[in-house]
N, CA, C and O atoms as a MOPAC input file, in Angstrom:
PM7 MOZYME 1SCF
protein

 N   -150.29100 1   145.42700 1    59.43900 1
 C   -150.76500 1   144.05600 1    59.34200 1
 C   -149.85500 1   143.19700 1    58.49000 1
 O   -148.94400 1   143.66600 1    57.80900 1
 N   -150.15500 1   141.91200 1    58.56900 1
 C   -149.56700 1   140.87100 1    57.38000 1
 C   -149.99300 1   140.59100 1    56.29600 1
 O   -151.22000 1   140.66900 1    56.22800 1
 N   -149.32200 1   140.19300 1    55.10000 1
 C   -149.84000 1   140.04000 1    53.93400 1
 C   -149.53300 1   138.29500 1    53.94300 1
 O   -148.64200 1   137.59300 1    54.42200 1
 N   -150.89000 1   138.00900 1    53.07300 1
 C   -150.86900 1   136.50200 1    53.19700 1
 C   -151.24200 1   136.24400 1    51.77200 1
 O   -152.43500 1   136.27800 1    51.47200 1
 N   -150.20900 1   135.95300 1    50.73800 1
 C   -151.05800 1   134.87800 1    49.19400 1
 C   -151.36500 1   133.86500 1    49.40800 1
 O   -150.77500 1   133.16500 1    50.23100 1
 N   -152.32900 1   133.50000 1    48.76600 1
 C   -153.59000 1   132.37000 1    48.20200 1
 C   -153.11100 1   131.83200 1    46.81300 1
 O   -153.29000 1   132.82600 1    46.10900 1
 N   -152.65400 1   130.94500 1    46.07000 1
 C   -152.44700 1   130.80200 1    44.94800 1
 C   -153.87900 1   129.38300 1    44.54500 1
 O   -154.05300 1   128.29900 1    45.10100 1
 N   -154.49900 1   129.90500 1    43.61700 1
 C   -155.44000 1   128.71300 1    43.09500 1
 C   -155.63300 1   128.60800 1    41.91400 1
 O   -156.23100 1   129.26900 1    41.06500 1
 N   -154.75600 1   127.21600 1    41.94700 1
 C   -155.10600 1   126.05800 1    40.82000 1
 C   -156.11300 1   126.23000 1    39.75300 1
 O   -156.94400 1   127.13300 1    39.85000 1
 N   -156.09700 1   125.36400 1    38.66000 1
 C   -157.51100 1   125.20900 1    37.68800 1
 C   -158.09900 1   124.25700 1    38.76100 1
 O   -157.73700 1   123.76600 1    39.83000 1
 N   -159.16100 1   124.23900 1    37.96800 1
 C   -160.43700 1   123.50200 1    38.40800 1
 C   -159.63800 1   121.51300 1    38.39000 1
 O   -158.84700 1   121.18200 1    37.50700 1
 N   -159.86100 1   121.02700 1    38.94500 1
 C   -159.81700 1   119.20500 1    38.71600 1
 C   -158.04000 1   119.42200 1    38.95300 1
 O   -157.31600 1   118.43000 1    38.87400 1
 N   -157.59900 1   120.45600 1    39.17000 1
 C   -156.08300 1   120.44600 1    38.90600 1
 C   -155.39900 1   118.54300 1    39.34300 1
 O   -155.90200 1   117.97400 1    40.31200 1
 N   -154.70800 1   118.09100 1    38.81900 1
 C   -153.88800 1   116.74800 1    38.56100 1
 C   -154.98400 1   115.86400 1    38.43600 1
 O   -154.82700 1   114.82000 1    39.07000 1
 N   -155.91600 1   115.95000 1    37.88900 1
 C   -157.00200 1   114.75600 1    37.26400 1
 C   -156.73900 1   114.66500 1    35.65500 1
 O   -156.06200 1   115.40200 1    34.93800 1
 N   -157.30400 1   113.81300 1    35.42100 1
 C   -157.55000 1   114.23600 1    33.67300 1
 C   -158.35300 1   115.07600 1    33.34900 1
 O   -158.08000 1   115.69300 1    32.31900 1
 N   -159.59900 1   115.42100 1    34.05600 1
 C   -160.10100 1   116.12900 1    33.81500 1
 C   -159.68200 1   117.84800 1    34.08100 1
 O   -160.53700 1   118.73400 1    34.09600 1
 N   -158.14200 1   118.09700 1    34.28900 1
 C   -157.60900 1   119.47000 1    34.60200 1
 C   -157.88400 1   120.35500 1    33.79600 1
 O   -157.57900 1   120.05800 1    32.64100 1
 N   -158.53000 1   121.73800 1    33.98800 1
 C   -158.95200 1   122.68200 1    33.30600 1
 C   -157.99400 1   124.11300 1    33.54000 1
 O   -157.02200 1   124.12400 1    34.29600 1
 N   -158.43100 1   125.24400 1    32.79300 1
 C   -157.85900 1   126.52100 1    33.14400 1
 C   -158.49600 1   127.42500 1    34.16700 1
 O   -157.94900 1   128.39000 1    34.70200 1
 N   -159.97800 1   126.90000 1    34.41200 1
 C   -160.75600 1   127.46900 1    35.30400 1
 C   -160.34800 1   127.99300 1    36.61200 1
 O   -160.41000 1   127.16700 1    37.52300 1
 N   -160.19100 1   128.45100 1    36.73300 1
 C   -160.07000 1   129.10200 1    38.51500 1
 C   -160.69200 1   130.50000 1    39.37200 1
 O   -160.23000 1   131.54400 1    39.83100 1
 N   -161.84800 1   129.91300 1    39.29000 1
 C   -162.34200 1   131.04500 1    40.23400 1
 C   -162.18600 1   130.28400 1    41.28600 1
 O   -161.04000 1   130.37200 1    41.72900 1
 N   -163.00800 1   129.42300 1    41.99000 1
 C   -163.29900 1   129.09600 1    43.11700 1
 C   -162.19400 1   128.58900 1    43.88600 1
 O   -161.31200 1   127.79700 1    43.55500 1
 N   -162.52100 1   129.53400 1    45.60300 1
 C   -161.61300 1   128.99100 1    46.51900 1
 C   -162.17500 1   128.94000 1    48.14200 1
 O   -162.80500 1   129.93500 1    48.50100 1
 N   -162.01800 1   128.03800 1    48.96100 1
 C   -162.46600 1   128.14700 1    50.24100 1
 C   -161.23900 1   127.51500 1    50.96500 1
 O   -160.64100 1   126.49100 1    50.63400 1
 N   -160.94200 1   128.49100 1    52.22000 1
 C   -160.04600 1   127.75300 1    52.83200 1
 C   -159.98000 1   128.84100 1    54.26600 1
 O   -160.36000 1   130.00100 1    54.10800 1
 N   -159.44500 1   128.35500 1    55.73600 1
 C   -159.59500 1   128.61100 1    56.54600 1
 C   -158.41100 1   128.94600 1    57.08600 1
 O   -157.47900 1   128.27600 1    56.64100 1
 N   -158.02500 1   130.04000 1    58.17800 1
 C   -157.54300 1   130.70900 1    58.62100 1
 C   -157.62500 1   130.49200 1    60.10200 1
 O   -158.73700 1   130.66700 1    60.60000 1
 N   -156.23400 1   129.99600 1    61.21900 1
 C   -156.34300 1   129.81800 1    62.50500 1
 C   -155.53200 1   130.55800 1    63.00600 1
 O   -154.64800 1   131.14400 1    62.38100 1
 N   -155.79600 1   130.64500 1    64.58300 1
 C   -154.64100 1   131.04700 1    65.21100 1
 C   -154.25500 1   132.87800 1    65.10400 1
 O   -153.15000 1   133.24900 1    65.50100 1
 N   -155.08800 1   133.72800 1    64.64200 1
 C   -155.26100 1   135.00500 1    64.27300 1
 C   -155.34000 1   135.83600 1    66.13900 1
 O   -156.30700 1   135.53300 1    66.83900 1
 N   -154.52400 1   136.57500 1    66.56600 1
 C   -154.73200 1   137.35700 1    67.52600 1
 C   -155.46100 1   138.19000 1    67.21700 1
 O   -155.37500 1   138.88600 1    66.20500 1
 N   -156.88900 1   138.26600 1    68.66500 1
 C   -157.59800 1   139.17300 1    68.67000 1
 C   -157.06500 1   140.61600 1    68.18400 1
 O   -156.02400 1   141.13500 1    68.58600 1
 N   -158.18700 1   141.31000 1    67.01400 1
 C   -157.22500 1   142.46500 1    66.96200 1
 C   -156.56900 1   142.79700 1    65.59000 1
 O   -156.94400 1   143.72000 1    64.86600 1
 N   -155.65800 1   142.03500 1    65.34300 1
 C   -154.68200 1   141.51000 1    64.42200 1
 C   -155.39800 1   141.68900 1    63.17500 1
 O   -156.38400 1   140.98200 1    62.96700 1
 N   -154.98900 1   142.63100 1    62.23600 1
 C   -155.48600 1   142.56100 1    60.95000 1
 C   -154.41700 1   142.10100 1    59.75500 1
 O   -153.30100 1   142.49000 1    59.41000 1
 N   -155.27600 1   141.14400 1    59.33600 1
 C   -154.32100 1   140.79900 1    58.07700 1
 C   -154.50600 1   140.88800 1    56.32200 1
 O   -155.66500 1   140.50300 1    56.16900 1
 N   -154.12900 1   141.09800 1    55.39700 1
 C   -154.83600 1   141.27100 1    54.33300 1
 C   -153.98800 1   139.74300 1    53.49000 1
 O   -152.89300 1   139.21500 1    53.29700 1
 N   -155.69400 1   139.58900 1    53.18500 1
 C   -155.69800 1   138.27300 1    52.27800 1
 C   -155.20500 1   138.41600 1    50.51200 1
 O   -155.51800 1   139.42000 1    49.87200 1
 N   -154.65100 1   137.61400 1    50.07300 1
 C   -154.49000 1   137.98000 1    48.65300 1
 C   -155.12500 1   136.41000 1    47.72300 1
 O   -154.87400 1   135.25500 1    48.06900 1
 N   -155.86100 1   136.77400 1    46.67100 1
 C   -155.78200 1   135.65800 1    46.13300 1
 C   -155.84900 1   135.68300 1    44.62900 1
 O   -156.52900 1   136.20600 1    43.74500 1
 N   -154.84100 1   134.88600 1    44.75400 1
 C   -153.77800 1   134.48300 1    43.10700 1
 C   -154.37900 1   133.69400 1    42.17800 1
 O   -155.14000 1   132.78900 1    42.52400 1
 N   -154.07500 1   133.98000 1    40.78900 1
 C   -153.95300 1   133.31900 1    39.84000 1
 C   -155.48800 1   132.58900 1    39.36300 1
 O   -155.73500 1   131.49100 1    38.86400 1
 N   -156.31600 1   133.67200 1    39.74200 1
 C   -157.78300 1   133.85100 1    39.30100 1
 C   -158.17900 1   133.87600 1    38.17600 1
 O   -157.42600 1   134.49900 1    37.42700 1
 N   -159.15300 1   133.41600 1    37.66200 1
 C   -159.74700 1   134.04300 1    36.35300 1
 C   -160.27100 1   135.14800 1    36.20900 1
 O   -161.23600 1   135.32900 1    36.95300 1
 N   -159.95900 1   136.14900 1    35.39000 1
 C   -160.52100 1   137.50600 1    35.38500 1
 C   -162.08100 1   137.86100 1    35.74600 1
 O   -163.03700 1   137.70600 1    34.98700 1
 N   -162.10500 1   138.25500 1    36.77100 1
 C   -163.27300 1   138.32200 1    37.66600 1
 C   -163.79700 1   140.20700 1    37.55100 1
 O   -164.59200 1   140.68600 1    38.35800 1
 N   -163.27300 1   140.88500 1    36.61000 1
 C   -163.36000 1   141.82800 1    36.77400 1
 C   -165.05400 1   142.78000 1    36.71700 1
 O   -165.14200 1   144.00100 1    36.84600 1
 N   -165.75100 1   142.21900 1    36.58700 1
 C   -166.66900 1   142.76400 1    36.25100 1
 C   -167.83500 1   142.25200 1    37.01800 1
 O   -168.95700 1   142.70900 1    37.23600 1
 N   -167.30500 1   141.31500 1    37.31200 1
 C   -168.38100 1   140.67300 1    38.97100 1
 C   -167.85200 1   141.26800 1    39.96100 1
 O   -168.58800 1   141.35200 1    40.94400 1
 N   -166.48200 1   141.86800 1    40.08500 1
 C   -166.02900 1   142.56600 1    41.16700 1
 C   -166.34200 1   143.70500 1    41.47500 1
 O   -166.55900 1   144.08500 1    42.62500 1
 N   -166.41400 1   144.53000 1    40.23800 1
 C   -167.04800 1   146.00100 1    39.54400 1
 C   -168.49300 1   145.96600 1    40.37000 1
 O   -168.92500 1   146.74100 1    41.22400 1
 N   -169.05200 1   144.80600 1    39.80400 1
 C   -170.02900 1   144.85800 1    40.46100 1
 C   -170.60100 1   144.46200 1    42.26200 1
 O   -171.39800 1   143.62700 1    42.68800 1
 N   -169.84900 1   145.38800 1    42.87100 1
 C   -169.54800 1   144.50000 1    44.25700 1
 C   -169.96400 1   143.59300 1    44.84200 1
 O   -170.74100 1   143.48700 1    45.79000 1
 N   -169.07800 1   142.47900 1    43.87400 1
 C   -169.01600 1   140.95300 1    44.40000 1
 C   -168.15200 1   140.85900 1    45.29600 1
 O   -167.05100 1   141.40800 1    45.27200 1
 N   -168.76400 1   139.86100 1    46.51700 1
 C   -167.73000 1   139.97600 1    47.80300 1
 C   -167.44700 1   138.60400 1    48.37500 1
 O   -168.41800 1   137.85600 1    48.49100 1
 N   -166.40200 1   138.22000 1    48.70300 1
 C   -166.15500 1   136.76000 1    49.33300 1
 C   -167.37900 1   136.61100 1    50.33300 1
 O   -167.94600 1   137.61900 1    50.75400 1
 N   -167.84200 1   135.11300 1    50.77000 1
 C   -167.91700 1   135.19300 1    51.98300 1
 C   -166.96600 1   134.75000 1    53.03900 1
 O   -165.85900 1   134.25100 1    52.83700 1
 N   -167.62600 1   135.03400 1    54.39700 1
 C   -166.58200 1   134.37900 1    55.78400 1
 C   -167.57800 1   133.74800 1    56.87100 1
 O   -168.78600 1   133.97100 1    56.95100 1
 N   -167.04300 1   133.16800 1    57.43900 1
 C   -167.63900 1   132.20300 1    58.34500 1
 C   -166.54900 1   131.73700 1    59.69000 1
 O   -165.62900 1   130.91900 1    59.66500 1
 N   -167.10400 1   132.69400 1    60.97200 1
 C   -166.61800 1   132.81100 1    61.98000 1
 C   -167.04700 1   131.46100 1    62.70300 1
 O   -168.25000 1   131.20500 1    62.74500 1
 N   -165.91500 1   130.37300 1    63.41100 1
 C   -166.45800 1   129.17200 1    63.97300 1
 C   -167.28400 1   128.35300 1    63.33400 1
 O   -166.91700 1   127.81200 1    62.29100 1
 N   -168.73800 1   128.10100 1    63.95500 1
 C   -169.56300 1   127.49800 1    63.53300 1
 C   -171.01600 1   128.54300 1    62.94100 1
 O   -172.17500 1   128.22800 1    62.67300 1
 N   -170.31400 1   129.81900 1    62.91200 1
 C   -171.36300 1   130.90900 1    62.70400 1
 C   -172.08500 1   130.82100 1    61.23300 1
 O   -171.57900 1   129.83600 1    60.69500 1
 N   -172.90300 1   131.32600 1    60.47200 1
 C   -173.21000 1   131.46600 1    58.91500 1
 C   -172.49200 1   132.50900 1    58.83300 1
 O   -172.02600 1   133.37400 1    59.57400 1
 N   -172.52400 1   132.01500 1    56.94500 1
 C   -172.13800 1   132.43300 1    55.94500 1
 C   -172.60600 1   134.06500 1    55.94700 1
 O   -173.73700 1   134.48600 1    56.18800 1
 N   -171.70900 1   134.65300 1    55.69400 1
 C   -171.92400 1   136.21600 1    55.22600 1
 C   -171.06200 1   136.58200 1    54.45400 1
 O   -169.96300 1   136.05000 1    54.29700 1
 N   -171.54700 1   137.65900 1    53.82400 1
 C   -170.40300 1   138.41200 1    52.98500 1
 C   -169.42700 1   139.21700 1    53.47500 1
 O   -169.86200 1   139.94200 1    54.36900 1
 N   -167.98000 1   139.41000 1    53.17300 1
 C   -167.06600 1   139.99900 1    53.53800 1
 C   -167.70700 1   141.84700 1    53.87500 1
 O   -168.51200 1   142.37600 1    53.10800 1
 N   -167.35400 1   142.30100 1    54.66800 1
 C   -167.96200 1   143.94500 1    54.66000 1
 C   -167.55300 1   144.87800 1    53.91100 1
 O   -168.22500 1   145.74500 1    53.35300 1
 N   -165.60900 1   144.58600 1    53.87200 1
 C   -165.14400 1   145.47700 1    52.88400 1
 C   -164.91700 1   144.86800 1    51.87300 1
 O   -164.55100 1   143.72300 1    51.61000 1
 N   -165.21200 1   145.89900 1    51.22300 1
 C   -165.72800 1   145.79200 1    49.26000 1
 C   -163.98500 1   145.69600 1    48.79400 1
 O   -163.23700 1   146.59600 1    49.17500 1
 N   -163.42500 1   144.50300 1    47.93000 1
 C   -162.27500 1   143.72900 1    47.97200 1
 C   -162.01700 1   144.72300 1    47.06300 1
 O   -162.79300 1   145.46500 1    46.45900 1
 N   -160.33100 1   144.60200 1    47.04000 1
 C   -159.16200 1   145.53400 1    45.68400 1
 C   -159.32100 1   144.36300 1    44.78700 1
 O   -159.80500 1   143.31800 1    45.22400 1
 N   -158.90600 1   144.49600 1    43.45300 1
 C   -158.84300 1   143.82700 1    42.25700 1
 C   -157.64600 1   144.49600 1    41.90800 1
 O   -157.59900 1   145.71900 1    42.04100 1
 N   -156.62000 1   143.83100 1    41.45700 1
 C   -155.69300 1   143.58300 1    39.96700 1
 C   -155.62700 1   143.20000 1    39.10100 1
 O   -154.99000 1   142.19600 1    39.42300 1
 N   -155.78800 1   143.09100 1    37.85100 1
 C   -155.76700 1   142.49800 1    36.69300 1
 C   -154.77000 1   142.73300 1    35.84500 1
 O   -154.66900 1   143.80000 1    35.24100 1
 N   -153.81700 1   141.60800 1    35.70600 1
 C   -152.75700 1   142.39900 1    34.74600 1
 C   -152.73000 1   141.27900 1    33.43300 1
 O   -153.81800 1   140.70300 1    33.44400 1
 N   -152.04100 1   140.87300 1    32.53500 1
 C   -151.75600 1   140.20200 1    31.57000 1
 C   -151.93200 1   138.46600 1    31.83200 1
 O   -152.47700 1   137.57400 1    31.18300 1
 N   -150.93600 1   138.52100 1    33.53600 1
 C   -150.81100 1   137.33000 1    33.57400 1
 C   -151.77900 1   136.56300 1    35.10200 1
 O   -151.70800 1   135.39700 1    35.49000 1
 N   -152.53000 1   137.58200 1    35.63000 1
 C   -152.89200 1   137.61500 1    37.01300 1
 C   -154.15400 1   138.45400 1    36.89600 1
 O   -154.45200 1   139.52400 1    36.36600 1
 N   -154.78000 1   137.51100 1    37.62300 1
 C   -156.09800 1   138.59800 1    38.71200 1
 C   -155.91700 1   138.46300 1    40.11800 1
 O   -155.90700 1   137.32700 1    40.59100 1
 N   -155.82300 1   139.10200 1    40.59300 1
 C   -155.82000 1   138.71200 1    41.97800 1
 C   -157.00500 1   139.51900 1    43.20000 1
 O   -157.58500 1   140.49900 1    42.73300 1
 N   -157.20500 1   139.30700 1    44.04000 1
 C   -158.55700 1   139.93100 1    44.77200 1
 C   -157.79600 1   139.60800 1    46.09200 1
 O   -157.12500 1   138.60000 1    46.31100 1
 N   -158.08300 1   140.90300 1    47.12600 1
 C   -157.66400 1   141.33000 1    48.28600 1
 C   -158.39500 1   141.51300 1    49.09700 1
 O   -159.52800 1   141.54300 1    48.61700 1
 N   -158.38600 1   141.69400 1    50.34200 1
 C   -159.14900 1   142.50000 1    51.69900 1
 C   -158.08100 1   142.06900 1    52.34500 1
 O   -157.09200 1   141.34200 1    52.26000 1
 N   -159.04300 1   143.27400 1    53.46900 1
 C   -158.27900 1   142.76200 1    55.25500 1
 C   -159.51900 1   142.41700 1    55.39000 1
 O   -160.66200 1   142.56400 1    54.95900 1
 N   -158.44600 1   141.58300 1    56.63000 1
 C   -159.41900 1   140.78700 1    58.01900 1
 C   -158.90900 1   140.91200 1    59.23600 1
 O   -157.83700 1   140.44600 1    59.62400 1
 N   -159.90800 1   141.73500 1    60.02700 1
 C   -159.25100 1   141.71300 1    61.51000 1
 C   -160.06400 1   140.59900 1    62.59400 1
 O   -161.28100 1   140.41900 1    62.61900 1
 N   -159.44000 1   140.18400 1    63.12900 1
 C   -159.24800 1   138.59200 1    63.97000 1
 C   -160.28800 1   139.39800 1    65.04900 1
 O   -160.03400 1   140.50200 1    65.53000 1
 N   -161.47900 1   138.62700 1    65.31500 1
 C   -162.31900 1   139.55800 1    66.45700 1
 C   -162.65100 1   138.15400 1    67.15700 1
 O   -163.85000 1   138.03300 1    67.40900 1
 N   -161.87200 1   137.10700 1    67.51100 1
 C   -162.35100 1   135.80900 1    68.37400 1
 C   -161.19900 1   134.88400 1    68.62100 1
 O   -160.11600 1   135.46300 1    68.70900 1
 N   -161.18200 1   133.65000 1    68.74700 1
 C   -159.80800 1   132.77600 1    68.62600 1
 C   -160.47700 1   131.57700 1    67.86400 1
 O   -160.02900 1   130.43100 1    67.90300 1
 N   -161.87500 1   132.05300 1    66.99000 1
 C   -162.50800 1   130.39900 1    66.49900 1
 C   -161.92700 1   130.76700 1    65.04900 1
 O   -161.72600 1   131.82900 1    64.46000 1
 N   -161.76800 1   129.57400 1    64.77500 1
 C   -160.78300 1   129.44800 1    63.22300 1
 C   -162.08800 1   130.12900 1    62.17700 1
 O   -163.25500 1   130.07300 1    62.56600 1
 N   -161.73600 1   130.74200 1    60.87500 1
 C   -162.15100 1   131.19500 1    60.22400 1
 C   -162.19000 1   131.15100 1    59.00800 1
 O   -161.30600 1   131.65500 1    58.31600 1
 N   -163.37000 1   130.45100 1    58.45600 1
 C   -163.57700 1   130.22300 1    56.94700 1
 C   -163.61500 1   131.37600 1    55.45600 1
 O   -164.41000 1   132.26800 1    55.75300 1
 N   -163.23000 1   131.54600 1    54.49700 1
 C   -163.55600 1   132.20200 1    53.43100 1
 C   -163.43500 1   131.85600 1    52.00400 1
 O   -162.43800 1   131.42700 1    51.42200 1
 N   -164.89100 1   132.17200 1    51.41600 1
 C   -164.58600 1   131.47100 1    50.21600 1
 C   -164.98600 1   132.45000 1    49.15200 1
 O   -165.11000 1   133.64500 1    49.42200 1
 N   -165.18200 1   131.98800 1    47.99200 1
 C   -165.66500 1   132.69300 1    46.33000 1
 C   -167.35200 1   133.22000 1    46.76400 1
 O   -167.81600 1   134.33700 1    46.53600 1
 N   -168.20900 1   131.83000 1    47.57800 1
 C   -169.26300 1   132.42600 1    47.27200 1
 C   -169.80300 1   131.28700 1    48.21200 1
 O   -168.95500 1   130.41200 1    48.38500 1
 N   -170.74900 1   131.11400 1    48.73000 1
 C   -171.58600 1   130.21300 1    49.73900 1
 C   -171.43300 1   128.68400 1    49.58900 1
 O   -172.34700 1   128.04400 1    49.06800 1
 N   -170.60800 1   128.23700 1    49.91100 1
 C   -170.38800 1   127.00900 1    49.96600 1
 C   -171.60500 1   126.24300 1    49.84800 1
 O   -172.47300 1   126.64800 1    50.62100 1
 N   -171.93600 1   125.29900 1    49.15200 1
 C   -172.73300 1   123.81600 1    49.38600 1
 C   -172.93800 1   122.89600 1    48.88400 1
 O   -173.31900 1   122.53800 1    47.76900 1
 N   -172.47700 1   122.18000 1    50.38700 1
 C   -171.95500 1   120.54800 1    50.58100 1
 C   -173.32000 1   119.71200 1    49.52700 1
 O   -174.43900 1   119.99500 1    49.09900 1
 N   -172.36000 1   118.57700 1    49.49100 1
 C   -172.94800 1   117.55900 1    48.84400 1
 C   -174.14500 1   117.05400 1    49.91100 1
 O   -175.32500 1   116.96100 1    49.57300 1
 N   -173.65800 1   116.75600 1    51.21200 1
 C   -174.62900 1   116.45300 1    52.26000 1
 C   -175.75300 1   117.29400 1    52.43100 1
 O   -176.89600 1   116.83600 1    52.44000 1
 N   -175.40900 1   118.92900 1    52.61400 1
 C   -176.82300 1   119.41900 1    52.44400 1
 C   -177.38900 1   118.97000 1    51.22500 1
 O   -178.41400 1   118.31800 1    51.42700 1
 N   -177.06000 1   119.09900 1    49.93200 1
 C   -177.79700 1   118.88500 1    49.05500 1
 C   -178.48200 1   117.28900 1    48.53700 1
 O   -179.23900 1   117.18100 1    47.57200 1
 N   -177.91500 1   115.84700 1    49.62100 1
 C   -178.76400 1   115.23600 1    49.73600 1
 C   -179.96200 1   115.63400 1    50.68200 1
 O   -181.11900 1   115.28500 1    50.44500 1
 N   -179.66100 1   116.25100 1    51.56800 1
 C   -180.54100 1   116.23700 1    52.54100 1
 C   -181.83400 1   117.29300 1    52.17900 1
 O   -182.84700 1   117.31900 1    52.87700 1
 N   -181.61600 1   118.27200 1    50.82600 1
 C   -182.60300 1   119.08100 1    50.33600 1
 C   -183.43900 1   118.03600 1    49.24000 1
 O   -184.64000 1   118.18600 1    49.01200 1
 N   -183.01300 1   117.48500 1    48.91400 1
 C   -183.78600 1   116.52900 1    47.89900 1
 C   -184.16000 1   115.25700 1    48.86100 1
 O   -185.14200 1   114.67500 1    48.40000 1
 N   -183.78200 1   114.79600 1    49.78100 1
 C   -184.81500 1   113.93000 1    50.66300 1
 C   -185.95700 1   114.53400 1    51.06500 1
 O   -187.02300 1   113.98900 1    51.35300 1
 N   -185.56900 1   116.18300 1    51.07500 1
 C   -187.04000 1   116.54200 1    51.90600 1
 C   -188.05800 1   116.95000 1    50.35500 1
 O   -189.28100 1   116.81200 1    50.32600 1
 N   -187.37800 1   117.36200 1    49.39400 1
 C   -188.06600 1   117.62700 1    48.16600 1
 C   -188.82500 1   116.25500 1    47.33400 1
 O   -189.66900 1   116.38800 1    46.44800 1
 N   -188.36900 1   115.10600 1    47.78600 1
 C   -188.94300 1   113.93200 1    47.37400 1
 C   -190.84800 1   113.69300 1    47.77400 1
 O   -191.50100 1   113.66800 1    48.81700 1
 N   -191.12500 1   113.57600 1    46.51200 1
 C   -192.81200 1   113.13500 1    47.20800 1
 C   -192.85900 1   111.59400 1    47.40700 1
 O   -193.87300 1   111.06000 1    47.85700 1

């Protein structure tokens, strides 16, 4: 298969408000031949080691399908200057493919949960 890095930023990266934070990442993947396995890498994390320990798992999101968790339980590195978190992914469609830290949610759903939570 192919190896693919992810490098992510702090949090607000080029605002004023730029931090050291970096866990969170979502971003999508096209164009994958049926079949085709590739392993994801992602860089320059905040030490996640112990949510990982504890099998914490990305999710993915096939097309317009829900959110699930990745199946295989991800590699971790942790060195001085790096965390980084891995899997494969094998391509089982031609619909582009989402993956992130943890369940995405939009600002829009979350007006649309407090319109219905309004008395």
């Amino acid at each position: 298969g192919d190896d693919y890095m992810c490098h992510v930023t702090g949090d607000c990266e080029g605002t004023p408000h730029a931090n050291s934070n970096s866990t969170w990442f979502h971003f999508e993947v096209q164009g994958g031949d049926v079949g085709r396995t590739v392993m994801l890498h992602i860089k320059s994390l905040n030490a996640q080691t112990k949510l990982y320990g504890h099998d914490m798992r990305p999710v993915v999101r096939k097309g317009k399908g829900s959110w699930s968790r990745i199946t295989t339980r991800p590699h971790t590195v942790a060195t001085q200057q790096h965390f980084v978190v891995s899997w494969p992914y094998t391509f089982d469609g031609t619909d582009p493919v989402r993956f992130a830290f943890t369940y995405p949610y939009s600002y829009c759903e979350l007006k649309s949960h407090l319109a219905q939570w309004e008395l």
